[in-house]
C-alpha positions in Angstrom: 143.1 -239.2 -55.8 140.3 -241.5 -55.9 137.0 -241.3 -53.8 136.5 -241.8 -50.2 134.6 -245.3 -49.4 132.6 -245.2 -46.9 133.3 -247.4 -44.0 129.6 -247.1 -42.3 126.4 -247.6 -43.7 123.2 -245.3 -42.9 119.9 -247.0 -43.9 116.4 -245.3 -42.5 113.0 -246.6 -42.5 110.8 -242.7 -42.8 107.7 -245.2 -42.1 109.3 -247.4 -38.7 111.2 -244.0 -37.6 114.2 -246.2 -37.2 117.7 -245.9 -38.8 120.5 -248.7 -39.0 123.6 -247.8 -38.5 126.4 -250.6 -40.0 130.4 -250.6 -39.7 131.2 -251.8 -43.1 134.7 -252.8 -42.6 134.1 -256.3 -42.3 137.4 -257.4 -44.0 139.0 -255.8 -41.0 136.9 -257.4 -38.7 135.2 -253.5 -38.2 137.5 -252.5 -36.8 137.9 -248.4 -36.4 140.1 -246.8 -38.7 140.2 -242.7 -38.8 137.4 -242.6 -41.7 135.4 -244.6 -39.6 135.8 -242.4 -36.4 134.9 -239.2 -38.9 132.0 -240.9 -40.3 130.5 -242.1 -37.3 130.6 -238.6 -36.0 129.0 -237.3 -39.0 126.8 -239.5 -39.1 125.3 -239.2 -34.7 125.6 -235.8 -35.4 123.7 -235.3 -38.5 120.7 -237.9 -37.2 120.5 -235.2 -34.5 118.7 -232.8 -36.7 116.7 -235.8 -38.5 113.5 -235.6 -36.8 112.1 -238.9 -38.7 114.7 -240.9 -37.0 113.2 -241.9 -33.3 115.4 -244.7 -32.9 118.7 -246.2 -34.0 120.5 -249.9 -34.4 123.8 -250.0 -34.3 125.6 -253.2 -35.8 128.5 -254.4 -37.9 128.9 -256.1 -41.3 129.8 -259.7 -41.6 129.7 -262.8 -39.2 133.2 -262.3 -37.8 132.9 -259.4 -35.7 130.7 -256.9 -34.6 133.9 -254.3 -34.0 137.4 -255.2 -32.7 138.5 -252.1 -31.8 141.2 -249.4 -33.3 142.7 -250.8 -36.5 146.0 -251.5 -35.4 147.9 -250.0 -38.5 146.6 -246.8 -37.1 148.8 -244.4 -35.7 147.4 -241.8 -33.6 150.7 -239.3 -33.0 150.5 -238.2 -29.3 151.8 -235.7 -27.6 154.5 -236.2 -25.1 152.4 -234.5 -22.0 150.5 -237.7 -20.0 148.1 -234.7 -19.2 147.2 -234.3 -23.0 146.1 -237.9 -25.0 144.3 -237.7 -28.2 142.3 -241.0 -28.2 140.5 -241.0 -31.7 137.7 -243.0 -30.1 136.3 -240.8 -27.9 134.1 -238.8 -30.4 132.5 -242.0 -32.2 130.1 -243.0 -29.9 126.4 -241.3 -30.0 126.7 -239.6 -26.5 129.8 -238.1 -26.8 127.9 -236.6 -29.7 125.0 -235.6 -28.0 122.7 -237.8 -29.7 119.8 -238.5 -27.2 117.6 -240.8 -29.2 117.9 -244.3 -28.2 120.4 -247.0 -29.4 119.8 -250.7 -29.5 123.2 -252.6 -30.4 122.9 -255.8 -32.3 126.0 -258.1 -31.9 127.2 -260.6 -33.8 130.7 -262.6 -33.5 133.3 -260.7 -31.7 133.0 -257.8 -29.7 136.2 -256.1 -28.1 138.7 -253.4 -27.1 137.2 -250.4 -28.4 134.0 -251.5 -29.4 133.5 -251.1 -25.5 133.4 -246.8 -26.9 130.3 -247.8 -28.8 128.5 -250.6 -26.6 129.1 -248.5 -23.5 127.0 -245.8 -25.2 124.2 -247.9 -26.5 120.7 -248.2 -24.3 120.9 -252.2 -24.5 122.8 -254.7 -26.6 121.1 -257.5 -28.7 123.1 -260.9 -29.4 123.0 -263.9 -31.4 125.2 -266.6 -29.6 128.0 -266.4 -31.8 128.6 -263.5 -30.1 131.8 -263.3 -27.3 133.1 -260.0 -25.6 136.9 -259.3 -24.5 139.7 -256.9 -23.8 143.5 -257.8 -25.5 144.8 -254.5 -23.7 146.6 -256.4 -21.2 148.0 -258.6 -23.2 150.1 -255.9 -25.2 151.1 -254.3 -22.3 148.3 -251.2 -22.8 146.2 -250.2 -19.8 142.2 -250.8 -19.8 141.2 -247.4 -19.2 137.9 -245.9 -21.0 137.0 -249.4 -22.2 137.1 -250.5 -18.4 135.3 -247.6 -17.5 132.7 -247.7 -19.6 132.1 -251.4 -19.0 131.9 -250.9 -14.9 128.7 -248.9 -15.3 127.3 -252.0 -17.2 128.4 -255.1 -15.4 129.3 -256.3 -12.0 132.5 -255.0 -10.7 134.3 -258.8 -10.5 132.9 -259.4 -14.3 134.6 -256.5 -15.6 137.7 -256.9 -13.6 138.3 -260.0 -14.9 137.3 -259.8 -18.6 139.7 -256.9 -18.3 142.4 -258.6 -16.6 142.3 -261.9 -18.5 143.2 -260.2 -22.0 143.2 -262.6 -24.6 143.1 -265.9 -22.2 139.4 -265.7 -22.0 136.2 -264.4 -23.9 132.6 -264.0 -22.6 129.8 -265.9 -24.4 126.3 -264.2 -25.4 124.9 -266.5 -22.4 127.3 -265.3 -19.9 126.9 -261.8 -21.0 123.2 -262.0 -20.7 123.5 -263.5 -17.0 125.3 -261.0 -15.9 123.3 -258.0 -17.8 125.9 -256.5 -20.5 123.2 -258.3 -23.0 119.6 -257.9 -22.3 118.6 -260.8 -24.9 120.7 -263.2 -27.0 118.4 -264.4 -30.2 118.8 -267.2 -32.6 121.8 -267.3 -34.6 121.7 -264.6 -37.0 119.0 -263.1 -35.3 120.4 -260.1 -33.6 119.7 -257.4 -36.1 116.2 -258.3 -36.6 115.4 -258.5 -33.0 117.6 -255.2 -32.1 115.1 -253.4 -34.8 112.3 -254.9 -33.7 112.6 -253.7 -29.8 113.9 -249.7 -31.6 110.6 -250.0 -34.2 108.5 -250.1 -30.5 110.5 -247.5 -29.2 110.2 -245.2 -32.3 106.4 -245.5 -32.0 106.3 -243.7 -28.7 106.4 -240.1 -28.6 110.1 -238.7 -28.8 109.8 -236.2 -26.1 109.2 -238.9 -23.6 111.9 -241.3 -24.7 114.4 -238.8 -25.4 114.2 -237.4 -21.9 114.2 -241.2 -20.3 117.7 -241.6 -22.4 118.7 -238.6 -21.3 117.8 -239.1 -17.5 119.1 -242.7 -17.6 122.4 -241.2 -18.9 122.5 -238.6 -16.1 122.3 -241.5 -13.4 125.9 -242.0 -14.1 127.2 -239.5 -15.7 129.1 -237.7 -13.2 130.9 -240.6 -12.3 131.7 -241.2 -16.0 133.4 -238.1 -16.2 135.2 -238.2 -13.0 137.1 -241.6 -13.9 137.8 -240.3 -17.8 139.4 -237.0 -16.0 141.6 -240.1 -14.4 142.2 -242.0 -17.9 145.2 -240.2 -19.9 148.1 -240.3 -16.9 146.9 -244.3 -16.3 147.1 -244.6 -20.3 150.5 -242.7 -20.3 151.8 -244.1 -17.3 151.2 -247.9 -17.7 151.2 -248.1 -21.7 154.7 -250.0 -22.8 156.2 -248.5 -26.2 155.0 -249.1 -29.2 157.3 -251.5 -29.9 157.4 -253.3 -27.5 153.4 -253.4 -27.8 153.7 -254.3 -31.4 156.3 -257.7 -30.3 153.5 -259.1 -28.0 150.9 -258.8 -30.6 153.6 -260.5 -32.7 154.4 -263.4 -30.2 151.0 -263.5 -29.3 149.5 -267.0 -28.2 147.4 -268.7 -31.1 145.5 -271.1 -29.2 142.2 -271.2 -28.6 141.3 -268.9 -25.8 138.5 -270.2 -23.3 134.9 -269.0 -23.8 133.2 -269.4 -20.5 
């Protein structure tokens, strides 16, 4: 059996305190197989214990996406109870980790499903304006559950309904995303990963106790809430999810024209 490959990159600067954290699956547009999900585990959990990381970036390879989710030839097998859902996602971002150093997200192309588990758990996202953020859930019969959630606490409540509801029909641009506060700055193009590092270089220069414990306090602001709508998540999932079949024929028959950015 051949090697492993690795499916996220881990670069740190020991003089900027900063680390870069890359999905390196850019032939699958990022998106999040099961050795991704392990590594990026790992990897929030080992930076726990690096004390010369202060800060962290967290982008994806390529200029297709920054992360478009679970790679749909996984298969996650589930038990029959709507009470009990194993959602592989849940452990990959750095708070569910308990990683309270800060992370800037740098965004470049697209940016949907379940990469709404990672952005949701970022401080602030960075984006070039190739960037554009969406849900498909809806449009293969799946409910918008933790992805929704996450995204409430970051954008107005009609935003979010209605990048949620819209599926596939519609994408948000970098500019709309910054209007309405899911990006805090949208760069040049090609810019975002500089610009994400630069703003987590200042941040690493300030002492750790002090920004850890902002992170951490900022994270406590909605917190409860956070765990009060997950406790909600696998009977909604359960209950409104079509088959798998029948979720793999509308990704099948899916539309192929160009959906509206607005």
């Amino acid at each position: 059996m051949g090697a492993r490959v690795s499916t996220v990159r881990l670069e740190a600067d020991k003089d900027s305190g900063v680390a870069v954290v890359t999905l390196d699956r850019a032939h699958r547009l990022n998106a999040i197989d099961m050795d991704m999900a392990r590594e990026l585990t790992e990897i929030w959990r080992a930076l726990r214990f690096d004390d010369s990381v202060r800060a962290v970036v967290l982008t994806g390879s390529g200029e297709r996406a920054f992360c478009t989710g679970i790679d749909r030839d996984v298969v996650v097998p589930q038990p029959s109870s709507p009470y009990m859902l194993d959602d592989p996602l849940l452990s990959v971002g750095p708070k569910a980790n308990d990683l309270w150093k800060p992370v800037v997200a740098a965004v470049r192309g697209m940016a949907c499903g379940g990469a709404f588990y990672l952005l949701g758990e970022c401080e602030f996202v960075v984006a070039d304006p190739t960037a554009v953020f969406f849900d498909p859930h809806t449009s293969y019969g799946m409910v918008s559950a933790y992805e929704s959630m996450l995204m409430a606490a970051r954008m107005p409540y009609g935003e979010v309904a209605r990048m949620m509801l819209m599926g596939t029909a519609e994408r948000i641009s970098a500019r709309r995303a910054h209007e309405i506060g899911l990006v805090s700055e949208v760069t040049e193009e090609g810019g975002a990963l500089a610009a994400a590092v630069r703003c987590a270089t200042v941040v690493a220069g300030y002492p750790a106790e002090g920004v850890q414990g902002t992170v951490r306090a900022l994270w406590a602001a909605k917190e409860a809430g956070r765990a009060q709508a997950f406790a909600q998540a696998p009977p909604l999932i359960a209950l409104g999810n079509l088959p798998a079949g029948r979720q793999a024929e509308l990704f099948r028959g899916r539309d192929r024209t160009e959906p509206r950015t607005r």
